[in-house]
FIKOLNU-434493 format. One record per residue (C-alpha): chain; residue in three letters; residue number from 1; x, y, z. Coordinates in pm, 1 decimal. Example, Ala and Ser with C-alpha at 12.3 -4.5 7.8 and 13.67 -1.06 7.14 Angstrom:
2
<mardren kette="A" rest="ala" nr="1" X="1230.0" Y="-450.0" Z="780.0"/>
<mardren kette="A" rest="ser" nr="2" X="1367.0" Y="-106.0" Z="714.0"/>
***
This chain:
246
<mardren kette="A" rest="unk" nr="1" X="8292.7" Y="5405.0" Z="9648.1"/>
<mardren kette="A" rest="unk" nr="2" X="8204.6" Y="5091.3" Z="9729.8"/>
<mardren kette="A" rest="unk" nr="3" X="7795.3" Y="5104.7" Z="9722.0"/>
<mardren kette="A" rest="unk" nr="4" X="7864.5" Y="5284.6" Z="9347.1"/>
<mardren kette="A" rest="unk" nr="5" X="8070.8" Y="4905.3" Z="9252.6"/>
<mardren kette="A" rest="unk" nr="6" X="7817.8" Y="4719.1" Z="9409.4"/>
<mardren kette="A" rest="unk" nr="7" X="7546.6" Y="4915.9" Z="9233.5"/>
<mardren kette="A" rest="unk" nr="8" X="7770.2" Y="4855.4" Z="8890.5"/>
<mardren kette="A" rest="unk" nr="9" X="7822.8" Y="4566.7" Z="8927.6"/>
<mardren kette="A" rest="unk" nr="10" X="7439.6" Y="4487.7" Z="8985.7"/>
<mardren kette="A" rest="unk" nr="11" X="7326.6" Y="4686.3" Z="8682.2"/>
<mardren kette="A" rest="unk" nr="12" X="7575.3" Y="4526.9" Z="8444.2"/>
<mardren kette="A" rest="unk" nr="13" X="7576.3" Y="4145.2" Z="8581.0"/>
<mardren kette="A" rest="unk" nr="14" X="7171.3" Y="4152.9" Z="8549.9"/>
<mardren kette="A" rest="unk" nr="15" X="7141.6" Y="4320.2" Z="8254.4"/>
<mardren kette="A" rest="unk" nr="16" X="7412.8" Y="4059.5" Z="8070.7"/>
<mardren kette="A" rest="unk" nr="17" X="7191.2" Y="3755.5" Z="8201.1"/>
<mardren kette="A" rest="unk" nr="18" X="6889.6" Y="3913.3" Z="8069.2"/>
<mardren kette="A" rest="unk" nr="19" X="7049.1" Y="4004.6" Z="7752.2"/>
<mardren kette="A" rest="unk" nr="20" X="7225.2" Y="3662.6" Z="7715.3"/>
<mardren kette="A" rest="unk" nr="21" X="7004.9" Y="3426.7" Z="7916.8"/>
<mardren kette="A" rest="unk" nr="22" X="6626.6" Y="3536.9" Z="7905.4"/>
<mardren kette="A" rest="unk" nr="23" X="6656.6" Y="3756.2" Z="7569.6"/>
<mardren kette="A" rest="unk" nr="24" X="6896.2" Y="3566.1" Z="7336.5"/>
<mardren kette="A" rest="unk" nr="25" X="6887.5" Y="3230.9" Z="7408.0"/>
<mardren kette="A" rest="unk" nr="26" X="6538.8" Y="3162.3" Z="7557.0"/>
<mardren kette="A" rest="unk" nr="27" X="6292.3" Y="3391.7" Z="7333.4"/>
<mardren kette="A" rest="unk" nr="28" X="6512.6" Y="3421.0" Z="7043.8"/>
<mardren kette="A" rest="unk" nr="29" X="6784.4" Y="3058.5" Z="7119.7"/>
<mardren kette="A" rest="unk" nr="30" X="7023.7" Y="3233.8" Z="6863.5"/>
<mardren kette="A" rest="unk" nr="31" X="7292.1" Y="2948.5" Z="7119.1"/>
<mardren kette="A" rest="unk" nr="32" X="7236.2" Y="2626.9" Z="7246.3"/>
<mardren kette="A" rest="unk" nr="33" X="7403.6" Y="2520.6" Z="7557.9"/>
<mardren kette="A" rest="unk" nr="34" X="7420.7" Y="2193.5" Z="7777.7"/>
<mardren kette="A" rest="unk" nr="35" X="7124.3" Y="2125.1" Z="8031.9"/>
<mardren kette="A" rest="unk" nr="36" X="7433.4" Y="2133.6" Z="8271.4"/>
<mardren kette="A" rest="unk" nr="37" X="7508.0" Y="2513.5" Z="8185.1"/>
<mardren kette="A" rest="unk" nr="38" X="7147.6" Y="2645.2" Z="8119.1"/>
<mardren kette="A" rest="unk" nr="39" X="7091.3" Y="2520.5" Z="8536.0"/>
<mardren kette="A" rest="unk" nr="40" X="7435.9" Y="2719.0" Z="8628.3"/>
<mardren kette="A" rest="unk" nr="41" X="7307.1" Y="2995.0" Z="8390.9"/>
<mardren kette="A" rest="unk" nr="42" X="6959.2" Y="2972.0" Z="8614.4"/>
<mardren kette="A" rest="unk" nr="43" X="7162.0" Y="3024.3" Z="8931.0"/>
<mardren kette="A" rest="unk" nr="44" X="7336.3" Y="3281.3" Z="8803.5"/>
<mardren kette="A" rest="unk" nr="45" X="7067.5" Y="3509.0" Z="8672.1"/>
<mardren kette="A" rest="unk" nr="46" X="6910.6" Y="3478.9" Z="9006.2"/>
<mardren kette="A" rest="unk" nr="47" X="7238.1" Y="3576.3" Z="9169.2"/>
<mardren kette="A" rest="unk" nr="48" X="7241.8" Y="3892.8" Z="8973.9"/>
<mardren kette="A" rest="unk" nr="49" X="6867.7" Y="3964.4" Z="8936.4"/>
<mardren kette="A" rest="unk" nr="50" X="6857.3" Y="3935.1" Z="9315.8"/>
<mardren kette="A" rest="unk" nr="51" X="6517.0" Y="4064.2" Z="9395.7"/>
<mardren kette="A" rest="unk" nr="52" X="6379.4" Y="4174.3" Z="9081.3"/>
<mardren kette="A" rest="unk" nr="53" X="6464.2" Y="3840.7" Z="8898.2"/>
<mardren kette="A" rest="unk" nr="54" X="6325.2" Y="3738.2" Z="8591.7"/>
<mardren kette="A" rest="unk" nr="55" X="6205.6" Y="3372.1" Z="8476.1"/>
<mardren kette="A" rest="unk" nr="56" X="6345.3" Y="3253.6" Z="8169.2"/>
<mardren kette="A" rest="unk" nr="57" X="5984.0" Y="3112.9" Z="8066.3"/>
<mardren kette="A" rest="unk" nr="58" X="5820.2" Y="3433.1" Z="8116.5"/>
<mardren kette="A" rest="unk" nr="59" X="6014.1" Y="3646.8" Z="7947.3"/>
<mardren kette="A" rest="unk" nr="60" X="6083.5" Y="3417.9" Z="7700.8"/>
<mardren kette="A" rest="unk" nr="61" X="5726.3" Y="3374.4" Z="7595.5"/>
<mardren kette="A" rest="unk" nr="62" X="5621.2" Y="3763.5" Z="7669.1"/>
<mardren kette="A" rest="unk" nr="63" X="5932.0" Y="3834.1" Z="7439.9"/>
<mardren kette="A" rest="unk" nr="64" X="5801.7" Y="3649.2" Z="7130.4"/>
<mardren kette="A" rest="unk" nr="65" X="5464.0" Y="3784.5" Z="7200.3"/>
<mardren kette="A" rest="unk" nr="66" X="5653.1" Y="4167.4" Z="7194.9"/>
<mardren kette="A" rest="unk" nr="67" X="5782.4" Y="4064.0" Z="6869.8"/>
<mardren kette="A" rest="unk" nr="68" X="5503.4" Y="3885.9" Z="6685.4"/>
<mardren kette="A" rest="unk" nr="69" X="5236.3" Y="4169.5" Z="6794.8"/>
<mardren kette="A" rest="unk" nr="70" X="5487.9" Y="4500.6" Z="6826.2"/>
<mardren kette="A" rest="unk" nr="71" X="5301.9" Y="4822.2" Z="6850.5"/>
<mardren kette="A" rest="unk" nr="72" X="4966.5" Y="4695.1" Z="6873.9"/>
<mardren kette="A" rest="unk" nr="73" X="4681.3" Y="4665.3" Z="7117.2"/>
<mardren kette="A" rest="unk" nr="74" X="4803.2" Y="4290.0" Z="7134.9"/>
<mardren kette="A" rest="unk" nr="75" X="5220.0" Y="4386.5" Z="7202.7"/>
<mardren kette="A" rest="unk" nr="76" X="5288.8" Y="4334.9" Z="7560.1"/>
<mardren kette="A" rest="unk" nr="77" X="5462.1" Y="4657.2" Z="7633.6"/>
<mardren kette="A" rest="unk" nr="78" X="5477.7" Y="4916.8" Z="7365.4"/>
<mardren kette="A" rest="unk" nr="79" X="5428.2" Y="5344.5" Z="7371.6"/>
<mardren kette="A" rest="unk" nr="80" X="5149.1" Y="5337.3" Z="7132.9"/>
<mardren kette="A" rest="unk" nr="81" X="4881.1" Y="5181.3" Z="7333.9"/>
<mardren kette="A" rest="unk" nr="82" X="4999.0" Y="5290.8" Z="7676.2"/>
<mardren kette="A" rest="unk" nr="83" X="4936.3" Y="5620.0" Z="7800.7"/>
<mardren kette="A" rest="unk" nr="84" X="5268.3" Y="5592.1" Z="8010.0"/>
<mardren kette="A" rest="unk" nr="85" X="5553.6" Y="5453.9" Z="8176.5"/>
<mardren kette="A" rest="unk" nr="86" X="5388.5" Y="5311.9" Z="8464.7"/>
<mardren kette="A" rest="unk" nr="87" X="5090.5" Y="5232.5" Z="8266.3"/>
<mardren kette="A" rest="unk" nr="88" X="5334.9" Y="5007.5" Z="8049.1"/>
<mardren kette="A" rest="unk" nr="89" X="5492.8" Y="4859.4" Z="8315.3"/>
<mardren kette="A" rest="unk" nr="90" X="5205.0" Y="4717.5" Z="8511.0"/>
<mardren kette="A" rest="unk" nr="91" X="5038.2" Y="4571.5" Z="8216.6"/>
<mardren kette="A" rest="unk" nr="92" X="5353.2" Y="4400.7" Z="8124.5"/>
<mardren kette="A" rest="unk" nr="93" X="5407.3" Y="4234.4" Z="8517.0"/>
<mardren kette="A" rest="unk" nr="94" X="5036.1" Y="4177.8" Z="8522.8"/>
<mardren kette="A" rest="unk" nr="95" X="5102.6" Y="3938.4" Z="8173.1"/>
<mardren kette="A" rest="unk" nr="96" X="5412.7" Y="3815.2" Z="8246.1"/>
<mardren kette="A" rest="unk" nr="97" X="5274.1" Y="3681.5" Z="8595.9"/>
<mardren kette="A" rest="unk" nr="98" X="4960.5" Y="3565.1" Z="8404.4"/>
<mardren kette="A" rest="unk" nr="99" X="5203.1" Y="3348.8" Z="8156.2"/>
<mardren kette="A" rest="unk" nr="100" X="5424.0" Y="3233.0" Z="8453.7"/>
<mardren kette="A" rest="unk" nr="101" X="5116.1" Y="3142.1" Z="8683.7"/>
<mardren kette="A" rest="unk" nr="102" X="4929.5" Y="2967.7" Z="8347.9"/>
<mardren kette="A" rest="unk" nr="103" X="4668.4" Y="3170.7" Z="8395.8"/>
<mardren kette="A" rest="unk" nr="104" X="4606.1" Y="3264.9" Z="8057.3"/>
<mardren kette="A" rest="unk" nr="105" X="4657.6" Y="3011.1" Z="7717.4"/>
<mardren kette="A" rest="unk" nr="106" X="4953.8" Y="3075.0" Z="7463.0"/>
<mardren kette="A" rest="unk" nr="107" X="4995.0" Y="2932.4" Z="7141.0"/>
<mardren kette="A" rest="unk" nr="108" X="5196.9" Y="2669.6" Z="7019.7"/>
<mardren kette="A" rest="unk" nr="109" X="5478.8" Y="2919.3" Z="6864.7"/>
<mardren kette="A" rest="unk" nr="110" X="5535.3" Y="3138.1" Z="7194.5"/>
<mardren kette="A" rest="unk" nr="111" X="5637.0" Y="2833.2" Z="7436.2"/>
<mardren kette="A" rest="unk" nr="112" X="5815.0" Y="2585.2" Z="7160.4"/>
<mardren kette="A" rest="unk" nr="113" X="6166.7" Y="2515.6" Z="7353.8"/>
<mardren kette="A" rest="unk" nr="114" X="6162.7" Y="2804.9" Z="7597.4"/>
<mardren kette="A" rest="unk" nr="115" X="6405.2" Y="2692.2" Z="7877.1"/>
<mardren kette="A" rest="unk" nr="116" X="6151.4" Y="2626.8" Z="8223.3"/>
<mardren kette="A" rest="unk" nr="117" X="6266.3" Y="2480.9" Z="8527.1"/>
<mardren kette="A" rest="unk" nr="118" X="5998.8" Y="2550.4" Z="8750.9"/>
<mardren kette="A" rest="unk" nr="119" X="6095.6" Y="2433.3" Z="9103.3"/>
<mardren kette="A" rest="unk" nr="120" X="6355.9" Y="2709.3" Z="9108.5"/>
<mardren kette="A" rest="unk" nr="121" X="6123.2" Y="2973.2" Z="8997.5"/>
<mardren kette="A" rest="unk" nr="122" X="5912.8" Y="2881.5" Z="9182.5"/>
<mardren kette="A" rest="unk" nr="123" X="6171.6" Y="2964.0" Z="9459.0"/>
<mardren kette="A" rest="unk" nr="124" X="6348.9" Y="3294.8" Z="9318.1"/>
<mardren kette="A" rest="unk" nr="125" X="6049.1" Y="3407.8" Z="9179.4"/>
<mardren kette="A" rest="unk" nr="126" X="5891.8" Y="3365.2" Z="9544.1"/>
<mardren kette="A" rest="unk" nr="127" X="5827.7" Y="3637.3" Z="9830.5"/>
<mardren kette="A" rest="unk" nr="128" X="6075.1" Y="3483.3" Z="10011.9"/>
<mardren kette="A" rest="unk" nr="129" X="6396.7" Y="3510.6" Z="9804.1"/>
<mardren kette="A" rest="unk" nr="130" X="6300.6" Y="3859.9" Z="9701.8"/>
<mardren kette="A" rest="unk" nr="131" X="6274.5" Y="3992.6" Z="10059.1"/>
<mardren kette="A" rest="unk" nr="132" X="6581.2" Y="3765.5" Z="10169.3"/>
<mardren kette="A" rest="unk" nr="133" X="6783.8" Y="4017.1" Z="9872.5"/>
<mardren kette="A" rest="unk" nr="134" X="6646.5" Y="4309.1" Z="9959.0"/>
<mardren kette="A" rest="unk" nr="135" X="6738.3" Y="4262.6" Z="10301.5"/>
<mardren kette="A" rest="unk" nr="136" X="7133.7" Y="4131.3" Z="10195.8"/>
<mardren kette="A" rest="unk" nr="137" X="7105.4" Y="4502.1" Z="9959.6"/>
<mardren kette="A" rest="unk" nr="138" X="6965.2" Y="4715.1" Z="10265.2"/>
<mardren kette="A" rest="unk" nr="139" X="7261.9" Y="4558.8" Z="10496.1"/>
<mardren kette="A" rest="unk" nr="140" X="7535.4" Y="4608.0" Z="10230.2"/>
<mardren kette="A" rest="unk" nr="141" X="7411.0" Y="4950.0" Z="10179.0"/>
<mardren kette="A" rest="unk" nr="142" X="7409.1" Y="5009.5" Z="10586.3"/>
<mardren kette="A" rest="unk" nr="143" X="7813.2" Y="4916.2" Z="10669.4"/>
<mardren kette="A" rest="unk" nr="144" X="7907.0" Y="5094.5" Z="10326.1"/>
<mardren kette="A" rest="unk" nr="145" X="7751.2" Y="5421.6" Z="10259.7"/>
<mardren kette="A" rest="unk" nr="146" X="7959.5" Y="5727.2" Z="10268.2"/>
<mardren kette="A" rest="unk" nr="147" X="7778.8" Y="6016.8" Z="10193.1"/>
<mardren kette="A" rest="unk" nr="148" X="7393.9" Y="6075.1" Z="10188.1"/>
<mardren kette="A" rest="unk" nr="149" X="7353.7" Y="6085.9" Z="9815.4"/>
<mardren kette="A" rest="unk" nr="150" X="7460.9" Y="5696.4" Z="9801.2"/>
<mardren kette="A" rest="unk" nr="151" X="7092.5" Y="5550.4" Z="9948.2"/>
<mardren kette="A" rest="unk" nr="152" X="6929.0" Y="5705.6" Z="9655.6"/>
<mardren kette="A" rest="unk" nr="153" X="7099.4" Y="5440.5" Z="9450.1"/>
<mardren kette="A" rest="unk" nr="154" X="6926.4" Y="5169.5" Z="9700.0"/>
<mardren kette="A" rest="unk" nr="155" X="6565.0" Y="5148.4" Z="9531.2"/>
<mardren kette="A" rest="unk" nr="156" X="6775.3" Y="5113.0" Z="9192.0"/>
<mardren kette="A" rest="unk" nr="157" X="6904.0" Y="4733.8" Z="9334.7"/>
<mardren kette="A" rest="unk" nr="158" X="6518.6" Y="4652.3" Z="9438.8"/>
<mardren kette="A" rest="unk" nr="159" X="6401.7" Y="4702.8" Z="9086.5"/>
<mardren kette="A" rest="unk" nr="160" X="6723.5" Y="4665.4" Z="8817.0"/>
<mardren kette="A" rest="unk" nr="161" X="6541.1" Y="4407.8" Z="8590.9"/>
<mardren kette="A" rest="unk" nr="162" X="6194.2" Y="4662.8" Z="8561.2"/>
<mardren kette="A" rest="unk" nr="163" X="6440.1" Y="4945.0" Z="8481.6"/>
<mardren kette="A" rest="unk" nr="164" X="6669.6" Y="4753.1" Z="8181.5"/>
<mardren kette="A" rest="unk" nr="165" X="6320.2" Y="4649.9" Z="8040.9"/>
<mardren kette="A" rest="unk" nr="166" X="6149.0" Y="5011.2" Z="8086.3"/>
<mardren kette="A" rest="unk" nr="167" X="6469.2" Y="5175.7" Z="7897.2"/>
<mardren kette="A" rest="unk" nr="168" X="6435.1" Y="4936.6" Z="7613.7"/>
<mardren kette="A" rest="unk" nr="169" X="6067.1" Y="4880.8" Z="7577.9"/>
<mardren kette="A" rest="unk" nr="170" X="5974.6" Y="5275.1" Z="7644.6"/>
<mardren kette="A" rest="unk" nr="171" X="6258.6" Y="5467.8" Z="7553.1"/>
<mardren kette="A" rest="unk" nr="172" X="6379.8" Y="5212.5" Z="7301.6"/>
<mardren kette="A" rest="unk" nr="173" X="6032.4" Y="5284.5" Z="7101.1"/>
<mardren kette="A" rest="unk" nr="174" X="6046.5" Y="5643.3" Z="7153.7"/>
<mardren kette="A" rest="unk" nr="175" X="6416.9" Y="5772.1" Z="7109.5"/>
<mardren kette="A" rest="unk" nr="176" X="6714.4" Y="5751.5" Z="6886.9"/>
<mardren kette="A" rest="unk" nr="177" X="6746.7" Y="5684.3" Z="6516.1"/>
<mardren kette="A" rest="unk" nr="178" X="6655.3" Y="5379.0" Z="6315.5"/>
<mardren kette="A" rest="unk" nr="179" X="6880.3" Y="5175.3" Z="6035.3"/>
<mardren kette="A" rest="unk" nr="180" X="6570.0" Y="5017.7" Z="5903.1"/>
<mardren kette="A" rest="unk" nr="181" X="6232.9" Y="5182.1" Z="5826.5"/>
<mardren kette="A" rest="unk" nr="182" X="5971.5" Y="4940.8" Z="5958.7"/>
<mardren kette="A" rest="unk" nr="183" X="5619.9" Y="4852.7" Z="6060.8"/>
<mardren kette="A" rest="unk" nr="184" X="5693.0" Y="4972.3" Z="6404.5"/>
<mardren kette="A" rest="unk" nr="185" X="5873.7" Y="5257.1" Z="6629.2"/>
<mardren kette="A" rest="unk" nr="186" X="6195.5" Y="5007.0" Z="6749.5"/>
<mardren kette="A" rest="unk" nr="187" X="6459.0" Y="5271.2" Z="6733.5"/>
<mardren kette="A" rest="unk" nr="188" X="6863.3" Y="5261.4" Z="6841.0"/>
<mardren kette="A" rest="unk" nr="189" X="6931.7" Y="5436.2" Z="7153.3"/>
<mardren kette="A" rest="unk" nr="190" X="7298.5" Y="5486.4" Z="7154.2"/>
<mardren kette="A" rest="unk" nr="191" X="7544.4" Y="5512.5" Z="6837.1"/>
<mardren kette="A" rest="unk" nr="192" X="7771.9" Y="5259.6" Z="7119.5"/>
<mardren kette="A" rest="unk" nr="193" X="7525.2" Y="5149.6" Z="7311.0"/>
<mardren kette="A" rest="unk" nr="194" X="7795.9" Y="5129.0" Z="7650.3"/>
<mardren kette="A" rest="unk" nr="195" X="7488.4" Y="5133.4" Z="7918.6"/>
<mardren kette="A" rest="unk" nr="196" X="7267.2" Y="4862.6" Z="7791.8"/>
<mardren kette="A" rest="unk" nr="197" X="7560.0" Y="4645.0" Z="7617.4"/>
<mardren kette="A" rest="unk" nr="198" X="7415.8" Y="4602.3" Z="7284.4"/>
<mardren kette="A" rest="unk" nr="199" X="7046.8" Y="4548.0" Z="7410.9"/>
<mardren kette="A" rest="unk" nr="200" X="6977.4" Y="4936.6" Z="7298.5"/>
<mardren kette="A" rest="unk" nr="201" X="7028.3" Y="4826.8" Z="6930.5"/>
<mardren kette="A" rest="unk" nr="202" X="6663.7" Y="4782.1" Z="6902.1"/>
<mardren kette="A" rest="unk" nr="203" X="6602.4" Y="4892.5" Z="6577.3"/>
<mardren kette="A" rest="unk" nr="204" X="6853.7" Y="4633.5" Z="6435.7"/>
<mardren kette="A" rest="unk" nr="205" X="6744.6" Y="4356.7" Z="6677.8"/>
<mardren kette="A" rest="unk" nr="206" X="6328.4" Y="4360.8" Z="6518.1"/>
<mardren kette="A" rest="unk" nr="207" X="6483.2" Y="4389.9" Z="6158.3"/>
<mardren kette="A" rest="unk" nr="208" X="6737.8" Y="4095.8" Z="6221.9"/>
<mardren kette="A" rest="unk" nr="209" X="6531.5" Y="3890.2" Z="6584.1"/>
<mardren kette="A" rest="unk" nr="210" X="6786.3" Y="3592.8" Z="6471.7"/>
<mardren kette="A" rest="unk" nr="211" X="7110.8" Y="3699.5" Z="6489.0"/>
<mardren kette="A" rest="unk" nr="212" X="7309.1" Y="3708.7" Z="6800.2"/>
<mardren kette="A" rest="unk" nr="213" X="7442.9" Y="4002.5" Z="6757.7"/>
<mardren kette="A" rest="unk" nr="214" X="7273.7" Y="4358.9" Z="6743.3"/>
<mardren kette="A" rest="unk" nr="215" X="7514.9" Y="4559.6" Z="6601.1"/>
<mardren kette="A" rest="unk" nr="216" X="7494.4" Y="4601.3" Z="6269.7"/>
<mardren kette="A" rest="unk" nr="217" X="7711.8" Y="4946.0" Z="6164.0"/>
<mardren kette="A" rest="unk" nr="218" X="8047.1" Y="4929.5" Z="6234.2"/>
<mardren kette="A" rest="unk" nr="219" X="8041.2" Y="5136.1" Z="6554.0"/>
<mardren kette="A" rest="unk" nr="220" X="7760.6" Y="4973.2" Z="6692.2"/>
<mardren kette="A" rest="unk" nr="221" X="7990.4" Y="4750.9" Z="6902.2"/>
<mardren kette="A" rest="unk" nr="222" X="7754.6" Y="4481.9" Z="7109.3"/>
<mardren kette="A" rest="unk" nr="223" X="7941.4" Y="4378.3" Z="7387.4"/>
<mardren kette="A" rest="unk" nr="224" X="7681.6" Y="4133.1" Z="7498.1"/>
<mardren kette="A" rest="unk" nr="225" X="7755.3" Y="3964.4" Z="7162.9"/>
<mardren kette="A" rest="unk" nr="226" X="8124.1" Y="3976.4" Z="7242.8"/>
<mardren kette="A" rest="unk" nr="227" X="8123.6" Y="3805.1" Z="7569.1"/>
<mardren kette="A" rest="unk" nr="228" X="7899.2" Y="3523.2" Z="7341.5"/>
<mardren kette="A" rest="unk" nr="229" X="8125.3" Y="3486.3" Z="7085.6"/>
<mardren kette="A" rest="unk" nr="230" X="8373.3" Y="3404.2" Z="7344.2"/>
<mardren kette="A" rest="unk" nr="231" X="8179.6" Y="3163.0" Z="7533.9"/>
<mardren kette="A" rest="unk" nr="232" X="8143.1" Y="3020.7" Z="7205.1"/>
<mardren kette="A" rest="unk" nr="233" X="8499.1" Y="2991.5" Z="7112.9"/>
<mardren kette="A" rest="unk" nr="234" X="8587.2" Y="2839.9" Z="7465.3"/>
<mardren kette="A" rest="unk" nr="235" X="8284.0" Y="2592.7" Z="7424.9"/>
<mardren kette="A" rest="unk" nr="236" X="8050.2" Y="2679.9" Z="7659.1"/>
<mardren kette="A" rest="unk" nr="237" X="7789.0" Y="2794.0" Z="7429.9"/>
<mardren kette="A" rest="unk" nr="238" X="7711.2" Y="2733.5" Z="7073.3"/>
<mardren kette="A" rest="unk" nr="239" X="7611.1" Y="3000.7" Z="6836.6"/>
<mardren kette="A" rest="unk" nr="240" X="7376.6" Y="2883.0" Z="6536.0"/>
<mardren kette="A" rest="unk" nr="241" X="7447.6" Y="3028.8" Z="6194.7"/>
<mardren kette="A" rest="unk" nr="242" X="7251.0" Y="3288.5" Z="6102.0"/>
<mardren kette="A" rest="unk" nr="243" X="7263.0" Y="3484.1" Z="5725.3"/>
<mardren kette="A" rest="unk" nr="244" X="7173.1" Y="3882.3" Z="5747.2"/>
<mardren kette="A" rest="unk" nr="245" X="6975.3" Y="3958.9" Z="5495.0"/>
<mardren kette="A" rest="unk" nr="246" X="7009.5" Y="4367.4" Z="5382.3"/>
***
């Protein structure tokens, strides 16, 4: 019972940084926050991320790229011009290293106020902090396991981030129903999204990229959006206005 908390716990504290951190605030900064709190917010997504964590730059910038270019030869990850899964995936870590590493040039419009603090990712985003989680996941995994079935849940804590990004990106472009009829195959995975806490509102999120919160019918219920409103209320954060236009 306990690996299956840990494992919960894992899935749903990374995927709320991504969705609140990486997502919200640094490709689409629907918040502001203090330089004080977007360090502790730093920390934190590396605490959850553990091995598979995520810079804030690089998705940030790969994000607005998704966005600007969606379902085209120039989107970063999309069904239409990858022949599958995997496909997607490596072409997606192969640019997002590319934008991290400055390997490539990106306009003007893709890096404008995306949060960076590169000294730390330089360290969680290093060979050295990933190994040092896996390790801390293998030896967790080791003194609580019950039954058999339990390690098959173990590659699942290696790789969280790649697997909350594969079910939106792939699945998210491939599955569900749409609110909005658009210029590109974003689709809503769940009626209440409850596994990807309002991040499988995809459909709504490219109609409406500045609102903070993804639900749009009434039992679309983001609970990423939730928590921010909040954080917002206590201080913490501070949402921008935004006006949704039908």
């Amino acid at each position: 019972m306990a690996v299956v908390i840990f494992v919960l716990v894992l899935w749903y504290g990374g995927l709320f940084f991504q969705s609140f951190f990486l997502h919200r605030y640094a490709a689409h900064q629907v918040f502001t926050m203090s330089k004080t709190m977007e360090r502790i917010t730093f920390v934190l997504t590396w605490v959850f991320q553990g091995s598979s964590y995520l810079s804030a730059y690089g998705y940030g910038v790969m994000h607005r790229m998704h966005h600007a270019y969606t379902d085209t030869e120039k989107d970063p990850h999309s069904p239409s011009f990858d022949a599958n899964v995997f496909a997607m995936m490596w072409r997606t870590k192969t640019i997002y290293q590319d934008i991290n590493k400055q390997r490539v040039a990106v306009e003007d419009r893709f890096t404008k106020n995306v949060p960076q603090w590169k000294s730390f990712d330089a360290f969680a985003s290093s060979r050295f902090s990933r190994l040092l989680w896996i390790t801390a996941y293998i030896l967790f995994f080791v003194f609580f396991v019950t039954a058999w079935w339990q390690w098959l849940l173990l590659p699942i804590t290696f790789l969280m981030a790649p697997i909350h990004g594969v079910i939106i990106n792939w699945f998210g472009h491939i599955y569900g129903y749409v609110n909005y009829k658009m210029k590109n195959t974003s689709k809503n995975l769940f009626r209440f999204d409850f596994l990807m806490m309002g991040e499988g509102y995809h459909n709504n999120h490219h109609k409406h990229a500045s609102s903070a919160n993804f639900g749009v019918r009434w039992y679309e219920i983001d609970i990423t959006y939730l928590i921010i409103r909040l954080l917002d209320i206590f201080g913490v954060i501070q949402l921008k206005p935004v006006t949704i236009k039908k």
